[in-house]
N, C-alpha and C positions, 0 to 999 in steps of 0.2 A: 424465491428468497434465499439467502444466505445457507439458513439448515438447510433446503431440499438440493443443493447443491453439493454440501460436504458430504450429506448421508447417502450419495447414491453411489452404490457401491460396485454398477455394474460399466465403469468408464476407466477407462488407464490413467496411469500414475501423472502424466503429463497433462489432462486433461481434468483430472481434480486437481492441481496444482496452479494448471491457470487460472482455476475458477476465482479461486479466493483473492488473487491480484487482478482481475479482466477489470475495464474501465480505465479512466485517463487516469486518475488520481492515485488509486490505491501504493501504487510502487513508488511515487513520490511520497505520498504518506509515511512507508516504512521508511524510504531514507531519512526524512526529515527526523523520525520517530529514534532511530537509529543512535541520534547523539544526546538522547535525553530525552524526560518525558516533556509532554509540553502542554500550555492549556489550548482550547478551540481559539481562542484569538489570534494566539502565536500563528498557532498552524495556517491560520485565514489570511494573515498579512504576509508568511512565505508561500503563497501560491495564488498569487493574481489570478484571479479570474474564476477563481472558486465560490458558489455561491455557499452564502449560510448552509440551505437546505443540501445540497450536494453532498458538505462538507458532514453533516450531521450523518447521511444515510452511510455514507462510507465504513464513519468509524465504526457506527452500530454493527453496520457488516462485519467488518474486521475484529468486533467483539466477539459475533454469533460464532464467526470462527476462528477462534479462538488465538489471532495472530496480535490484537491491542487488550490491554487492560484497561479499565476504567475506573479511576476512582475519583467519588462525589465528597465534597467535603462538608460536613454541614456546616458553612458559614454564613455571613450575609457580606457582601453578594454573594450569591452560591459560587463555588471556586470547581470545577473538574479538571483532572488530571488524566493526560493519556500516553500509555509509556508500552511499548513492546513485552509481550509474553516470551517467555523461551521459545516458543512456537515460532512467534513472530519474527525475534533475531535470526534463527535459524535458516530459515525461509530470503533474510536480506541478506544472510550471508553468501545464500547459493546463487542469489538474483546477478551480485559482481560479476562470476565470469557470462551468464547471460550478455548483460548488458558490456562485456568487453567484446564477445561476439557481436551485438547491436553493431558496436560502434566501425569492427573491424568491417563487416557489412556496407555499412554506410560510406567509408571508404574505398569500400570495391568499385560500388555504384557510381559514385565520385570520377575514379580514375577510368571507369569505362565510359560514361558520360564526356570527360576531357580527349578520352584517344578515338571518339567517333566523330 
């Protein structure tokens, strides 16, 4: 689960790091999260293919460590809101140039793919 992951203290920087994003979802999650909070419905309709239940364990996850916030509202219907913790921004801030490496990657593979 989520705590025996963050609290194990005996793994490198880059290896607690993944932990908390590993899975399909999670990195799309904080993008989405990224421009404002939003409720589970929002989030369920920008990512095809996502089940209810996926989508439910995710964020839980992303609460135990402490990258989402949750807030329940007591209304009728009940309304929750899930918006990034400074954890969380922090974390999607450093993912950018990651993911500009993904992509510079993906175009290596690309041009080597084309020149064989």
């Amino acid at each position: 689960m989520a705590s025996r992951r963050t609290q194990d203290t005996n793994v490198c920087g880059v290896t607690a790091a993944i932990s908390v994003i590993d899975g399909k979802w999670k990195t799309w999650l904080l993008w989405l999260l990224e421009s404002g909070p939003r409720r589970p419905g929002e989030l369920r309709r920008e990512l095809p293919g996502i089940s209810e239940k996926v989508l439910s364990q995710a964020l839980r996850e992303m609460v135990e460590d402490g990258l989402v916030h949750r807030e329940a509202h007591d209304v009728l219907p009940p309304k929750t809101v899930y918006s990034l913790t400074d954890s969380g921004r922090e974390l999607s801030g450093l993912l950018g140039p990651l993911s500009d490496w993904g992509h510079r990657r993906l175009d290596r593979l690309a041009e080597a793919r084309t020149a064989s």
